[in-house]
N, C-alpha and C positions, 0 to 999 in steps of 0.2 A: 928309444927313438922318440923326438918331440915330437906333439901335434901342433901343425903349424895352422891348420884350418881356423881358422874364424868366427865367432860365434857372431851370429849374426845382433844381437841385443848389444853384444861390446861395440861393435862396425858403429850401429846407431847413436850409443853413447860416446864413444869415439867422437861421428863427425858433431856432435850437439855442442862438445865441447871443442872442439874446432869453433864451430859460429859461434857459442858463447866469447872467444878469444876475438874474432874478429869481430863481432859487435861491441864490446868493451875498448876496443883500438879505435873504432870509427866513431865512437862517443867522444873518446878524450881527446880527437882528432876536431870534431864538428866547436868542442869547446874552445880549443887553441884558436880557432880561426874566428869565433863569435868574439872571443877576449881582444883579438888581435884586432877585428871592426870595431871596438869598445861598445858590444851591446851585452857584454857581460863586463861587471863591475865585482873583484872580490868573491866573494862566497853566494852571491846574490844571481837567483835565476836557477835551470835544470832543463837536462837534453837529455834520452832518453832513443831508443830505437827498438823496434817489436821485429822478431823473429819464429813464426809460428804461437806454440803460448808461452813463447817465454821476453820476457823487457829488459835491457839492459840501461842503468837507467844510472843518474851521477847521484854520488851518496852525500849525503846533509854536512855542510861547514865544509865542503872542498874548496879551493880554491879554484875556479875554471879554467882561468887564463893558461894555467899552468897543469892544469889537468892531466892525471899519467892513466893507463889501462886499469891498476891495480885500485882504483880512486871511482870504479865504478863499478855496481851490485848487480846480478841479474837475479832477477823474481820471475813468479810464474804470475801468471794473470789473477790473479788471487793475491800476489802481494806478498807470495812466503820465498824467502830469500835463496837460489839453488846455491850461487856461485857469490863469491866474493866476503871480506870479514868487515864491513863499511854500511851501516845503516843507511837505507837508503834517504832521498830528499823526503822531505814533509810534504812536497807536491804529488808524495808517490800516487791517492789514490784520481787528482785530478787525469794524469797520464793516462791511468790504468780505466778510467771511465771514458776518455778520446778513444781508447783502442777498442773498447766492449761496445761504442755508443755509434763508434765511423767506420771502424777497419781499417784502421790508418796504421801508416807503415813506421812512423815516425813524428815525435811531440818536440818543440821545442818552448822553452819562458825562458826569457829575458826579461831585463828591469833597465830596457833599453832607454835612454834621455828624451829623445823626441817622442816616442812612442807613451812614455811612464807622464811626460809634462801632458799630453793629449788626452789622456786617460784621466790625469784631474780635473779638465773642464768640458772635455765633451761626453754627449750621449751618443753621439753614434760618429767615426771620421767619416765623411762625403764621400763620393768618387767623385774625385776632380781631374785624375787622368784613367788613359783606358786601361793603364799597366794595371791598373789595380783589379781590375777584370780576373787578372790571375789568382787573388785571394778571395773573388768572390763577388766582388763592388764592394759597397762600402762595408764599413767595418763595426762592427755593432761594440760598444762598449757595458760587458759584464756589472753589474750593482758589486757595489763594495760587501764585503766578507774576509773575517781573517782571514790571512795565509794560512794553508792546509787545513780547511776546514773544511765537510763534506759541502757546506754551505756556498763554499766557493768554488769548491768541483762543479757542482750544479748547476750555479749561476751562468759558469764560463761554458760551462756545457752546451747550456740553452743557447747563448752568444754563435757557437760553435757551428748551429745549424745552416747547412748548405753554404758556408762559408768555409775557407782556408788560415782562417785567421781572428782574432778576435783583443781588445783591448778590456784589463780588467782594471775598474775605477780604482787610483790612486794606487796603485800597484806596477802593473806592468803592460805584456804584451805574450800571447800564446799563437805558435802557427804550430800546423799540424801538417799531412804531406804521404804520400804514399810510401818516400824513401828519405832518408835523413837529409840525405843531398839538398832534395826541394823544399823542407823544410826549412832550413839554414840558409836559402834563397829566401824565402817565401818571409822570412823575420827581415832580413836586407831589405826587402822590396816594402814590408811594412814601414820600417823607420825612415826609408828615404821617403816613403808618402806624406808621413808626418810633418817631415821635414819640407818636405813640398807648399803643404795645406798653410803649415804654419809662414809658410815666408808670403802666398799667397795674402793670406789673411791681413798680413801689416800692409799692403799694396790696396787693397781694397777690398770688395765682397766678394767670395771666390764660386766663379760659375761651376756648376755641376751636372754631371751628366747625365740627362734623365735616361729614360729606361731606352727608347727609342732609338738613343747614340747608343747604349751602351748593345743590346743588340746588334744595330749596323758594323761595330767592330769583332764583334761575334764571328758574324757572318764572315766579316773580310781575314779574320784571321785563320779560322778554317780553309776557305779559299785558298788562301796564297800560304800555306802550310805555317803560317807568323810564328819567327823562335827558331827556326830551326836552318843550318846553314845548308846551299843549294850549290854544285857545284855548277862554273859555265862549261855550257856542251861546246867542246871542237869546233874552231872555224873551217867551213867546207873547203877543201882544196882543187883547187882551179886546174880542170887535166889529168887527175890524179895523182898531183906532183906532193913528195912528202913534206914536210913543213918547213923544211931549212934548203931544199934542192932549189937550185937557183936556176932560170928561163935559159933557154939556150938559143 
């Protein structure tokens, strides 16, 4: 007679690799759609999503745009490889320092255009609108350091503080995010500012928000729940007639 009972350590490893499958779909998924915005170019950039201690994260020389489940490694928070036969990115240990440093649920870098030209001449992007409120205000830009260098985890690190986002000099652009969803918002909403700041910029000096506005939008966003869709309540009916009964 089989024992069909369950051992409770297979259940667990069981569902681990359930999520490791579906964090590796949601990776190669977040990449297709970043190729698709063209804020991934080629082999160039790494997406990444945290699931308790383990990262599912895209492996070095893939190609994103194109990106399959099987084209991304899961590690532990440490960097040692569980799931996957694909080394991972060279950014691996920046990622893994967003997660040990914020608690964040999800890393993305891009070597997005507007974002990657901004990062060669500024020190820090302005807040020139309030959307950017959602990354933080403005946007601090990282000192130059090779790619994957501890050097450049660091830098971008420090950048990273109480911010959603950050630009690193002559390189790129990193957002970070509770869930991969917002983070893959959160890189959108960066390169459309970019893109903002810089058309700003050829028109004249671009006003900025000082702290004062950017509070009062704080406030009014709270307020009026800002983001998020509100259905209209019912128009009262007159007599308590239903909505389509016609007067008699």
């Amino acid at each position: 007679m089989t024992d069909s009972t369950a051992v409770p350590g297979q259940e667990r490893a069981t569902a681990e690799e359930q999520d490791a499958v579906a964090d590796r779909a949601a990776v190669a998924d977040a990449c297709r759609r970043l190729g698709a915005e063209r804020l991934l170019v080629g082999t160039a950039g790494n997406v990444s999503v945290r699931s308790g201690d383990r990262v599912a994260i895209t492996a070095t020389g893939a190609v994103l745009a194109t990106l399959t489940p099987d084209q991304v490694t899961v590690v532990d928070l440490a960097g040692n490889i569980i799931a996957g036969t694909l080394r991972p990115t060279s950014e691996l240990d920046l990622h893994l320092g967003v997660y040990r440093r914020y608690g964040s649920g999800a890393v993305v870098h891009t070597h997005a255009p507007l974002a990657t030209a901004a990062s060669c001449v500024l020190d820090e992007l302005p807040c020139v609108h309030y959307q950017m409120l959602a990354l933080g205000g403005s946007v601090r830009v990282a000192p130059y350091a090779t790619f994957g260098t501890p050097e450049l985890a660091a830098s971008v690190l420090d950048a990273l503080d109480g911010r959603a986002a950050a630009l690193m000099a002559n390189h790129g652009a990193v957002t970070h995010a509770p869930t991969l969803g917002i983070a893959v918002e959160h890189a959108l909403l960066l390169e459309w500012a970019c893109g903002v700041y810089r058309d700003a910029l050829a028109l004249g000096t671009p006003r900025v928000l000082d702290e004062a506005q950017q509070h009062a939008v704080i406030e009014a966003a709270l307020a009026r729940d800002y983001g998020t869709t509100h259905p209209v309540p019912p128009a009262p009916q007159e007599g308590g007639r239903g909505p389509h009964e016609e007067s008699r």
